[in-house]
C-alpha positions as CSV (number, residue, x, y, z in Angstrom):
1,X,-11.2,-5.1,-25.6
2,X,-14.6,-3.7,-25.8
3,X,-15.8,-4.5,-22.2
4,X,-12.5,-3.5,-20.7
5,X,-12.8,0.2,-22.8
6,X,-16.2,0.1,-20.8
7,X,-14.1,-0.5,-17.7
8,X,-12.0,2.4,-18.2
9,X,-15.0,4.5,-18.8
10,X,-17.0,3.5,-15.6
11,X,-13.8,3.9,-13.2
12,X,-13.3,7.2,-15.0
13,X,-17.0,8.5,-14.4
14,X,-16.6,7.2,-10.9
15,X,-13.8,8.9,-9.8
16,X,-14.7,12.3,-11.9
17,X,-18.0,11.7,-9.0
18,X,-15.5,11.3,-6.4
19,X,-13.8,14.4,-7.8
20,X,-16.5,16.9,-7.8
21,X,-17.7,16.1,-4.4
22,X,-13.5,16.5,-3.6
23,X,-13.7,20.2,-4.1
24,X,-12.4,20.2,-7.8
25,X,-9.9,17.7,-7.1
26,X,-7.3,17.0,-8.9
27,X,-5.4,20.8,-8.3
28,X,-2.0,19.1,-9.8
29,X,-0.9,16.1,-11.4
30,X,-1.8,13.3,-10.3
31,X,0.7,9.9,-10.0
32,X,0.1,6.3,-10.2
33,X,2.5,4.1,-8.7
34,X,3.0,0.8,-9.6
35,X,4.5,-2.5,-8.3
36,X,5.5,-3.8,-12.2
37,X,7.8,-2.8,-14.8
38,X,7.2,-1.3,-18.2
39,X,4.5,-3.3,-20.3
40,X,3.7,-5.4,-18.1
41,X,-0.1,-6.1,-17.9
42,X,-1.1,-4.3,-14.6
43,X,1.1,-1.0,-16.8
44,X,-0.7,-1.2,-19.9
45,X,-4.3,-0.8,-18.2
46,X,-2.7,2.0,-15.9
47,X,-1.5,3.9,-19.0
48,X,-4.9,3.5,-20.9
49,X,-6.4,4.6,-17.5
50,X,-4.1,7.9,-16.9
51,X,-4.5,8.9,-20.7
52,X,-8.7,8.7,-20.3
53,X,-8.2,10.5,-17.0
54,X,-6.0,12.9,-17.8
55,X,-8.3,14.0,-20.6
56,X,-11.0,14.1,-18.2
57,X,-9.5,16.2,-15.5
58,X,-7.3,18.5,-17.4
59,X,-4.2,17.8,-15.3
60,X,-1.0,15.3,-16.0
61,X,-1.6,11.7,-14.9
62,X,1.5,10.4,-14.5
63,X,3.0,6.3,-14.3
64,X,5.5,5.7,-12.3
65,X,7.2,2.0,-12.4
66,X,9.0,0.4,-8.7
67,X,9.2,-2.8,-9.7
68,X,11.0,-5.1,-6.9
69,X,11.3,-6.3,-3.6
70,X,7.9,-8.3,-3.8
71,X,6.1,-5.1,-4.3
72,X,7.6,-4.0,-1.2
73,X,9.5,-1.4,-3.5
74,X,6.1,0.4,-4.8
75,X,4.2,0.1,-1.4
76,X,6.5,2.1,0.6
77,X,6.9,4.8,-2.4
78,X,3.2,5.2,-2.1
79,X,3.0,5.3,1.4
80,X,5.9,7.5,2.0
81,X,4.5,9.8,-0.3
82,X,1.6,10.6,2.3
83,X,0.1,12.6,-0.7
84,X,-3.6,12.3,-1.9
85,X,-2.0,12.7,-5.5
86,X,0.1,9.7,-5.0
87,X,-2.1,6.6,-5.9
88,X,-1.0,3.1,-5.7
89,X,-2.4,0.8,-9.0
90,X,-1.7,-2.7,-8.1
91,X,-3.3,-6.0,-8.1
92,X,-4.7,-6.7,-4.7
93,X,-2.7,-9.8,-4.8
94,X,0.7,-8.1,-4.8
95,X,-0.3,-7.6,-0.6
96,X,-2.9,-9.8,0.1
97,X,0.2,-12.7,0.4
98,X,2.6,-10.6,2.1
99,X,1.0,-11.8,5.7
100,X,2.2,-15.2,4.2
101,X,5.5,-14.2,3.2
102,X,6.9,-11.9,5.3
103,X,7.7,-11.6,9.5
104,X,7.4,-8.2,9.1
105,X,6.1,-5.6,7.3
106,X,6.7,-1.6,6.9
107,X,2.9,-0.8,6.3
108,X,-0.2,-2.0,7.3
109,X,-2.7,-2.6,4.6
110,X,-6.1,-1.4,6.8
111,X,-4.4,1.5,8.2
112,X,-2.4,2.6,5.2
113,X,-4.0,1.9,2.1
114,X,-8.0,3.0,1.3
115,X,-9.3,1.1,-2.0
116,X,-11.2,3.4,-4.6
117,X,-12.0,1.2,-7.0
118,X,-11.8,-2.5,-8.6
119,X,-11.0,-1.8,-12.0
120,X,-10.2,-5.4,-14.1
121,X,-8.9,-8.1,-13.8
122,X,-5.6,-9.7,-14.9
123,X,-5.9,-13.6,-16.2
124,X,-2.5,-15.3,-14.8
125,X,-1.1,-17.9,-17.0
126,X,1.2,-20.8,-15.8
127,X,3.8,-21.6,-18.9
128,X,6.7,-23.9,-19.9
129,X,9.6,-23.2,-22.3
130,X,8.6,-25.8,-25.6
131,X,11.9,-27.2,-25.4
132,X,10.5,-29.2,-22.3
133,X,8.2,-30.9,-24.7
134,X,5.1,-30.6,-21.7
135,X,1.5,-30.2,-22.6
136,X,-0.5,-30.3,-19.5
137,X,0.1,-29.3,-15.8
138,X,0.4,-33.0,-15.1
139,X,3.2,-33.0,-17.7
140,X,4.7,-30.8,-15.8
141,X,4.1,-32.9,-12.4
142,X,5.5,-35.7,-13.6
143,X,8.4,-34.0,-15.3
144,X,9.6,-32.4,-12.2
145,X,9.1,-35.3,-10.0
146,X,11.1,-37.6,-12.3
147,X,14.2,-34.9,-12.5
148,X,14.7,-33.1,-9.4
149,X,16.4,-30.1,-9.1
150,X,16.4,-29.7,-12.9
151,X,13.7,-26.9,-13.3
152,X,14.0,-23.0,-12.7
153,X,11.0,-21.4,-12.2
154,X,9.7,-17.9,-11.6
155,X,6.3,-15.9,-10.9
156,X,5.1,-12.2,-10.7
157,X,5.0,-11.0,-7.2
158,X,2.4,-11.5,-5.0
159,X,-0.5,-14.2,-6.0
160,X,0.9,-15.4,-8.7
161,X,4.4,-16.1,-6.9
162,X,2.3,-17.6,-4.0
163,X,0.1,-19.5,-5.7
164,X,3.2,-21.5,-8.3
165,X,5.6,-22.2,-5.6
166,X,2.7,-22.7,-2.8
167,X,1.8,-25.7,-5.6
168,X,5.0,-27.5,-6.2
169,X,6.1,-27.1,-2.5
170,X,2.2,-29.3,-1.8
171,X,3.3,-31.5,-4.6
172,X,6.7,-32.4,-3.5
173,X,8.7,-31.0,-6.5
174,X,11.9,-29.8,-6.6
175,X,12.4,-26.9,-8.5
176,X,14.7,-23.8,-8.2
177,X,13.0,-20.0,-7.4
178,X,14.8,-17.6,-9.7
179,X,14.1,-14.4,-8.2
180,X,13.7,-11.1,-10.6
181,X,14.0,-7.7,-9.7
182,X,11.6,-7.4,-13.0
183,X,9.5,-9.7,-13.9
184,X,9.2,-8.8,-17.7
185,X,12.9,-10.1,-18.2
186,X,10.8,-13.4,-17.0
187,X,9.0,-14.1,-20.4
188,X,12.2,-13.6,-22.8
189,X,14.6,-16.3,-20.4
190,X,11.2,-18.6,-20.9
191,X,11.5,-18.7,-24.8
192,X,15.4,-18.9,-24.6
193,X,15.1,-21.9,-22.3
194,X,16.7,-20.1,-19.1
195,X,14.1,-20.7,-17.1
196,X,11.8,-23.4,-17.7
197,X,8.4,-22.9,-15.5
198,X,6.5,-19.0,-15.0
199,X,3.2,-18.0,-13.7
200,X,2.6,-14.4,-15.1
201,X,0.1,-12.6,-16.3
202,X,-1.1,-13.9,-20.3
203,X,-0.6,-10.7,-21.8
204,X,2.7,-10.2,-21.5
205,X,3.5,-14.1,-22.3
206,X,1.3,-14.2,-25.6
207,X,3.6,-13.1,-27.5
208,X,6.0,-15.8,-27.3
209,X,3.4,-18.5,-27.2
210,X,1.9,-17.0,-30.7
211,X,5.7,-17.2,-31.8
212,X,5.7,-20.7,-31.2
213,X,8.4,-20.3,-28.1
214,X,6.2,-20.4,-25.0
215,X,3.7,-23.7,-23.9
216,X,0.9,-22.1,-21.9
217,X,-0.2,-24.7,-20.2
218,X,-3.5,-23.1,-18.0
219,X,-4.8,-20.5,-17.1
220,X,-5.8,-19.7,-13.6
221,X,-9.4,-17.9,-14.5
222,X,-12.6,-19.4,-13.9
223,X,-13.4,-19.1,-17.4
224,X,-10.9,-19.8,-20.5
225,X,-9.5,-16.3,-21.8
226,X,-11.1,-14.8,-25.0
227,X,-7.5,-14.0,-26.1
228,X,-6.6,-17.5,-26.1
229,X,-9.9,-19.9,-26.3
230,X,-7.8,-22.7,-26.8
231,X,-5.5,-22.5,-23.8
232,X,-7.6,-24.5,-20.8
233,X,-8.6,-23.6,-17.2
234,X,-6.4,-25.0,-14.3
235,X,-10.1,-26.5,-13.1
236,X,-10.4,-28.3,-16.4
237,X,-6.8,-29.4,-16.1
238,X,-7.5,-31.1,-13.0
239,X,-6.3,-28.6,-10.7
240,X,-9.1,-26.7,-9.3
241,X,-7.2,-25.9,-6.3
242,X,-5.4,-23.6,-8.6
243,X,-7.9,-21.3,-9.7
244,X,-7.4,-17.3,-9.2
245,X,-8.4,-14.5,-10.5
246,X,-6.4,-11.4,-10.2
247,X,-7.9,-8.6,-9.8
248,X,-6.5,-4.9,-9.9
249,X,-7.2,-2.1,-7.6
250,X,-6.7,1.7,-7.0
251,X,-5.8,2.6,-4.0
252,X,-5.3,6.0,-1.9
253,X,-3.7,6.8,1.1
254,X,-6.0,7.3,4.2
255,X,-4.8,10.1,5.7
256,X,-2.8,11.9,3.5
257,X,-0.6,15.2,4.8
């Protein structure tokens, strides 16, 4: 918590810089629009972010949640706004896949989106409901291999969603895509058992794993999380191949109207 308060205090002394040299921007409020739902992890650091700035420029910092479509939802909300007080705060992922995953697109990430600043990073987290008994990710392998069809799995848009199906589609598996509008539904049908398999952020499935109702089997970080020391990497779980980090951004639009 300490180091990511320090975070929030950098980005918010580096874009008070920006500011200044921006002729006393902000004039108005100011609107972050994200690709996620309510509490989600990418939320909770925007909402500590728009409080600190808010205090720090004197105007409203407002989040706004457009969860869906793959992100597609928030994108073109941002970019439609054509407004310089109309920021996008998203995970780079949530567009770096959509070359991968889509035949067309209705933006263009080099012409319509201008990064300000890397701000943290989220630690994805690939978890099984306990009723499935698994341990490991090779529990997991072996699981779906010997019962086909069986599993429903789901991931947050963008890497996380790339990255979990991108893996059991290379290891042969068969295991249904449940698609949600919001992924923070995701976490709850895990620990009922309505879903079996999610890649998501660790955050927002903590909860249920400290309740006993969620397996975490990896996470996807370089370095085992400090919130969960005992949960391993996907590297020392054998699956290097799997490691990501996640990192989130703030973006403007280049040529705002």
């Amino acid at each position: 918590m300490a180091r990511f308060l320090l975070l929030v205090a950098l980005v918010v002394n580096l874009l008070s810089v920006a500011s200044a040299a921006a002729q006393d921007y902000p004039t108005r409020p100011v609107r972050f629009i994200i690709p996620f739902g309510p509490a989600a992890a990418a939320d909770i650091a925007a909402r500590l972010f728009a409080d600190r700035l808010a205090a720090r420029w004197g105007k409203p910092v407002l989040v706004e949640n457009r969860p869906g479509g793959d992100g597609l939802v928030a994108i073109t909300a941002f970019i439609g706004a054509n407004d310089d007080h109309t920021l996008l705060w998203s995970p780079a992922g949530t567009f770096a896949v959509h070359p991968y995953e889509h035949d067309k697109l209705p933006y263009d990430a080099e012409r319509d989106l201008l990064p300000i600043a890397s701000v943290s990073t989220i630690v994805l987290a690939m978890s099984t409901s306990v009723s499935l008994q698994l341990t490991t990710i090779s529990d997991l392998v072996s699981f779906a291999r010997a019962h086909p069809g069986k599993l429903n799995a789901a991931a947050a848009n963008g890497n996380s969603d790339f990255l979990l199906f991108g893996f059991l589609k290379s290891a042969g598996l068969d295991v249904l895509k449940v698609p949600y509008r919001d992924i923070m539904q995701a976490p709850n049908d895990l620990a009922e058992g309505r879903i079996q398999v999610l890649m998501t952020s660790l955050a927002v499935v903590q909860p249920h794993m400290q309740a006993g109702k969620v397996k975490v089997l990896a996470v996807t970080s370089r370095k085992r999380s400090p919130s969960a020391p005992d949960v391993s990497t996907v590297a020392e779980a054998g699956y290097p191949a799997l490691e990501l980090d996640s990192p989130i951004g703030l973006f403007g639009p280049r040529h705002a109207g």
